[in-house]
ZADO-1210 file (C-alpha; in nm, 4 decimals, padded with zeros to 6 digits):
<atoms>
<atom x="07.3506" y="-06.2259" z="06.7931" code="UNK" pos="1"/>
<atom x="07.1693" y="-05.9589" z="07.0171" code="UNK" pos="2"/>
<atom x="07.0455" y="-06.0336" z="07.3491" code="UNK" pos="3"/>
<atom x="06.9932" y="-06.2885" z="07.5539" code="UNK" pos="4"/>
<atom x="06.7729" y="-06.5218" z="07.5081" code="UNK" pos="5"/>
<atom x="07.0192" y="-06.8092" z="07.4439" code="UNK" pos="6"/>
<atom x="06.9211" y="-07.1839" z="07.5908" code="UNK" pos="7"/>
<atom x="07.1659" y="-07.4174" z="07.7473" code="UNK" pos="8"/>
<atom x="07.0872" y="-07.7689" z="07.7680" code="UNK" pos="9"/>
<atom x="07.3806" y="-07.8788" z="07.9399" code="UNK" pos="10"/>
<atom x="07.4968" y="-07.7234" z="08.2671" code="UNK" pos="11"/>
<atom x="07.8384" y="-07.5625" z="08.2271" code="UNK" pos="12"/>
<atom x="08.1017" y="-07.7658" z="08.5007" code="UNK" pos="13"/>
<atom x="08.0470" y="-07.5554" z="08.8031" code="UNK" pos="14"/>
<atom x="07.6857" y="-07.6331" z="08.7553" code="UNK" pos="15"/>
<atom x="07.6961" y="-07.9946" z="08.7232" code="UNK" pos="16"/>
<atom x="07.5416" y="-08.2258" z="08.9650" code="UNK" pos="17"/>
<atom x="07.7844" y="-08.3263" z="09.2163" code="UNK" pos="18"/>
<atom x="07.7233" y="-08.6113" z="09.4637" code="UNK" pos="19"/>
<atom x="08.0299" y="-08.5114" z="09.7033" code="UNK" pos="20"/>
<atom x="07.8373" y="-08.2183" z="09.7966" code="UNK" pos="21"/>
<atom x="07.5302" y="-08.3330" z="09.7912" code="UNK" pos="22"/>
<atom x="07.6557" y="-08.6522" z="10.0004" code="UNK" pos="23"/>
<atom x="07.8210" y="-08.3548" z="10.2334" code="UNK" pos="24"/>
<atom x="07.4633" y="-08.1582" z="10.2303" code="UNK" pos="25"/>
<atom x="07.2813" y="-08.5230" z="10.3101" code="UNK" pos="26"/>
<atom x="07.4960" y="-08.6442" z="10.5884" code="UNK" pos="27"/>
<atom x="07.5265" y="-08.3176" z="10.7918" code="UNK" pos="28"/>
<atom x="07.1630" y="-08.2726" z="10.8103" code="UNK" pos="29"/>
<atom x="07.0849" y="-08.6598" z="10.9166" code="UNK" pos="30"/>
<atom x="07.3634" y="-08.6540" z="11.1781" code="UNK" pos="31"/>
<atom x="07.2525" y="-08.3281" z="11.3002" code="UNK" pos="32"/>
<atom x="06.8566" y="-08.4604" z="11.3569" code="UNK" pos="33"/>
<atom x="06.8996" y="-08.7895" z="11.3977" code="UNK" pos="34"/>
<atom x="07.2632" y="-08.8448" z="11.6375" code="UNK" pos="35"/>
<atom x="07.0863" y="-08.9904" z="12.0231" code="UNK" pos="36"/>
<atom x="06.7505" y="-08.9926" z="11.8717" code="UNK" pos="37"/>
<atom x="06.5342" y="-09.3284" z="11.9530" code="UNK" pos="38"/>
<atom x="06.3203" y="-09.4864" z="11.7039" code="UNK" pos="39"/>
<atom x="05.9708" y="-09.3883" z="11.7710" code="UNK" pos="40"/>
<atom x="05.7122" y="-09.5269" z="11.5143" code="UNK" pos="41"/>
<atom x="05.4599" y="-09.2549" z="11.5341" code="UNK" pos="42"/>
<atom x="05.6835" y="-08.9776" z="11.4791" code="UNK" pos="43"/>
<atom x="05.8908" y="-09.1553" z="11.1281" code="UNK" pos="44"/>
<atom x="05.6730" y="-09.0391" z="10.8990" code="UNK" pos="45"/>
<atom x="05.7181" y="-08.6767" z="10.9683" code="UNK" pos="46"/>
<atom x="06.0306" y="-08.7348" z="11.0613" code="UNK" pos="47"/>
<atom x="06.1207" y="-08.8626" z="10.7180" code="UNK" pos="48"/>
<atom x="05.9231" y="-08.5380" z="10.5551" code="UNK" pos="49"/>
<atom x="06.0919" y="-08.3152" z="10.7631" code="UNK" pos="50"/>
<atom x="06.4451" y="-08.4414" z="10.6786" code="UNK" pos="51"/>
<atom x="06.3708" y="-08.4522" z="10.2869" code="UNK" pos="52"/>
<atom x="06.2826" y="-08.1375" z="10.2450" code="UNK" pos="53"/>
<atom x="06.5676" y="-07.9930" z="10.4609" code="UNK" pos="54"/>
<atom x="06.7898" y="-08.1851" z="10.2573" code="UNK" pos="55"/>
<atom x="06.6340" y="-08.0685" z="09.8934" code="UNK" pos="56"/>
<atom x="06.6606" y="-07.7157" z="10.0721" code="UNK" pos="57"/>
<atom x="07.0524" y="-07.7137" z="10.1212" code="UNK" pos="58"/>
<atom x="07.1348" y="-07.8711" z="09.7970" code="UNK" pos="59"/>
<atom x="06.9085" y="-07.6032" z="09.6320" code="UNK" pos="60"/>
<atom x="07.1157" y="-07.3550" z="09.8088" code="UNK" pos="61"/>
<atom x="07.4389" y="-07.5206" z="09.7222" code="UNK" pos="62"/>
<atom x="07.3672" y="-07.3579" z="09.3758" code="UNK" pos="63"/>
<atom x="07.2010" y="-07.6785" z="09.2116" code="UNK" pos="64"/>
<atom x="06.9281" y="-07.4768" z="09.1365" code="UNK" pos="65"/>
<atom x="06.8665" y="-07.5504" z="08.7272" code="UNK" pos="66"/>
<atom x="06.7992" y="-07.9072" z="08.8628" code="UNK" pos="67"/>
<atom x="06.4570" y="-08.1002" z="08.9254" code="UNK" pos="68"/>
<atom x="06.5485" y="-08.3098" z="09.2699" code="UNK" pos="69"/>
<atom x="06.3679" y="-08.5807" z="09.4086" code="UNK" pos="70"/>
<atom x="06.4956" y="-08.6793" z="09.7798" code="UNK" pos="71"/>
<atom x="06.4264" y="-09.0483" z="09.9225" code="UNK" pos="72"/>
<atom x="06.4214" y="-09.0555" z="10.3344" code="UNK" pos="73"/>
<atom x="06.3753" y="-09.4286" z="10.4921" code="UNK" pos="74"/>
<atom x="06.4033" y="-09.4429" z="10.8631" code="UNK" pos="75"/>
<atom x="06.3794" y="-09.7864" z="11.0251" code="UNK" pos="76"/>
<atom x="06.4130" y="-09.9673" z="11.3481" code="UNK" pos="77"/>
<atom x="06.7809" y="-10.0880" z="11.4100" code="UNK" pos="78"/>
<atom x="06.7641" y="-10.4673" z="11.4864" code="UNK" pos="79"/>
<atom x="07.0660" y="-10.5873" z="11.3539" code="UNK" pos="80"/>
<atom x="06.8943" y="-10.7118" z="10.9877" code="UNK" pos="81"/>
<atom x="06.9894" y="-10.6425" z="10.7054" code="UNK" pos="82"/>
<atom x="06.8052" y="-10.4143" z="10.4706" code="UNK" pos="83"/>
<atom x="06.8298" y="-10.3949" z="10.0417" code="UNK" pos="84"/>
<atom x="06.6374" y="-10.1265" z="09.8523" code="UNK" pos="85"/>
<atom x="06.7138" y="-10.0076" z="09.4663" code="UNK" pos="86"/>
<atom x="06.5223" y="-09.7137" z="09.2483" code="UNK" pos="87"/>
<atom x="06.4692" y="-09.6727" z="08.8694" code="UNK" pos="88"/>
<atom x="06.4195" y="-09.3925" z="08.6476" code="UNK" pos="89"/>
<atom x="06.5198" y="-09.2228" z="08.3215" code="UNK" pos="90"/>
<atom x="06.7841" y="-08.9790" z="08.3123" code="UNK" pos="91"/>
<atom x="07.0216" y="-08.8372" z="08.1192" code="UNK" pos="92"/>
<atom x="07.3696" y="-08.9490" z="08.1755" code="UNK" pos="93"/>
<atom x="07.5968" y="-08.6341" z="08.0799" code="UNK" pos="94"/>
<atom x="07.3834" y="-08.4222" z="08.3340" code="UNK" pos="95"/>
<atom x="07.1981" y="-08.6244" z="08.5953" code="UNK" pos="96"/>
<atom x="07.3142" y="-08.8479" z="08.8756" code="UNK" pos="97"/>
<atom x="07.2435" y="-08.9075" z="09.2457" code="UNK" pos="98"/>
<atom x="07.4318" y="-08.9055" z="09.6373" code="UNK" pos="99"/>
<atom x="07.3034" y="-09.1063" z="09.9062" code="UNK" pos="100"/>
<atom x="07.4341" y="-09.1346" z="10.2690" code="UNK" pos="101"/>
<atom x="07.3456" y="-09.4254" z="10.5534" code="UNK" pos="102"/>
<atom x="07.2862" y="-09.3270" z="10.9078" code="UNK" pos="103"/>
<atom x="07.2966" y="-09.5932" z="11.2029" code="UNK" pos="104"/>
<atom x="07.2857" y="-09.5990" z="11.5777" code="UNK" pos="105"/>
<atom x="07.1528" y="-09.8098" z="11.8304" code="UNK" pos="106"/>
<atom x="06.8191" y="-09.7558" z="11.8026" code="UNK" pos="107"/>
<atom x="06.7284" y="-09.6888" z="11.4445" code="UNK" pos="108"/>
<atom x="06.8964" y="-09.6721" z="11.0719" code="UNK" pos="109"/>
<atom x="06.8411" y="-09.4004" z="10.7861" code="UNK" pos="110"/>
<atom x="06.8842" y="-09.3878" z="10.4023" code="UNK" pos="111"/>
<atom x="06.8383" y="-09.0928" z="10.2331" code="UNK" pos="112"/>
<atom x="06.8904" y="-09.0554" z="09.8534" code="UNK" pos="113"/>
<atom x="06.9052" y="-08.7314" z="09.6408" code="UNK" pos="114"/>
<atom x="06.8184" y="-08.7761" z="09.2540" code="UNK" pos="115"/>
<atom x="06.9262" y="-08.4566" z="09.0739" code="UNK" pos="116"/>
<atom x="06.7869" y="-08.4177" z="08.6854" code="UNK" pos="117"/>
<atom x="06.8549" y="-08.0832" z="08.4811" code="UNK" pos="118"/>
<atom x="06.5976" y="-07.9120" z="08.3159" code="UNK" pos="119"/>
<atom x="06.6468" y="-07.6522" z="08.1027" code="UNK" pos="120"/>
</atoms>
């Protein structure tokens, strides 16, 4: 077979999606912005922006390139309650997964969730 135009629909192992790193990539970037900071209403929703897309940034860069991400940020006032959230979606379950990482202090909480899917 000449050249290359070969298609892989499965990531070889080093490409795989793996949530240790991507948990790594998730919680140094929330500590970094968020360790002292107070909650302040107005300034959550960028905030939350800002954070996802530094976090899809450094996992693209920690080579998980061939893969479609979608990054969840909640930020919310820390009162003591308890909060529950779940997602849904269709993926494939050789190649695809997820990481997520919690943040707390005293003044405010953070969930942030990376869904990786590979395209090919």
């Amino acid at each position: 077979m000449e050249g290359s135009d070969t298609y892989l629909i499965r990531p070889n192992h080093q490409h795989k999606f793996k949530p240790a790193i991507v948990r790594e990539c998730i919680r140094e970037i929330v500590r970094e912005r968020l360790s002292g900071k107070r909650y302040e209403p107005e300034e959550v929703t960028e905030l939350s922006r800002s954070l996802a897309e530094c976090i899809k940034d450094k996992v693209k860069n920690a080579g998980f390139d061939k893969y479609k991400l979608v990054v969840q940020v909640v930020i919310g006032e820390q009162r003591g309650e308890g909060v529950k959230m779940s997602s849904r979606c269709f993926w494939d379950a050789d190649t695809d997964n997820h990481a997520e990482d919690v943040f707390i202090n005293e003044n405010l909480f953070c969930q942030a969730v990376v869904f990786g899917s590979y395209y090919y």
